[in-house]
N, C-alpha and C positions, 0 to 999 in steps of 0.2 A: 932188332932193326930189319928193316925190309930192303936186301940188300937191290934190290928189283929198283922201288919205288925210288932209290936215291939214285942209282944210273939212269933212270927218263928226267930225273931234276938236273940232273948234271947236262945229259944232254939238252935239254930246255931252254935250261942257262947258255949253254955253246950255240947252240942254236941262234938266241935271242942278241948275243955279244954280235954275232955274224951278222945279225940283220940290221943291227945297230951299225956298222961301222960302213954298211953298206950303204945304208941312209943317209949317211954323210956325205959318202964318196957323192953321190945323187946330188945331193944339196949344195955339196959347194961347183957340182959341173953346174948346176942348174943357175947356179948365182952367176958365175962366167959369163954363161952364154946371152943372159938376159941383161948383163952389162956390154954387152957387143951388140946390143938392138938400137936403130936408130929410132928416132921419135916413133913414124908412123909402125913400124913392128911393135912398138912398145907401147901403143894404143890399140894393136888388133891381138894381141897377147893378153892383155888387160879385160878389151870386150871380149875376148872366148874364154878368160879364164872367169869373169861373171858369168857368163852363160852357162858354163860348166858347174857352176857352184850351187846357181838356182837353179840345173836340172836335178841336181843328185836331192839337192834340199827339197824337192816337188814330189821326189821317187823312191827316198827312203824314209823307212820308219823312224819317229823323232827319239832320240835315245833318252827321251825323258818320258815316257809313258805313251 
């Protein structure tokens, strides 16, 4: 066994647990905050979050070939 190749999987995995949990932490401030929006915030949050979605879908490669 490659005792190398199993320390970067361990780390990987540490890594990956950490980014996970950090994702979380993100998603649930994000859900908070986006429930403290009154209507008109939560209509200009809506239209920038489509704009944002058709620029990246205009500007990135499609992951399907």
């Amino acid at each position: 066994m490659n005792k190398t190749k199993i320390q970067y999987a361990l780390i990987a995995h540490q890594q990956l647990s950490e980014a996970q949990e950090r994702a979380s932490l993100w998603s649930s401030q994000l859900n908070q905050r986006l429930e403290n929006l009154d209507q008109s915030e939560a209509e200009e949050y809506s239209k920038r979050t489509g704009l944002l979605i058709n620029h990246l879908a205009r500007n990135c490669p499609s992951p399907h070939g």
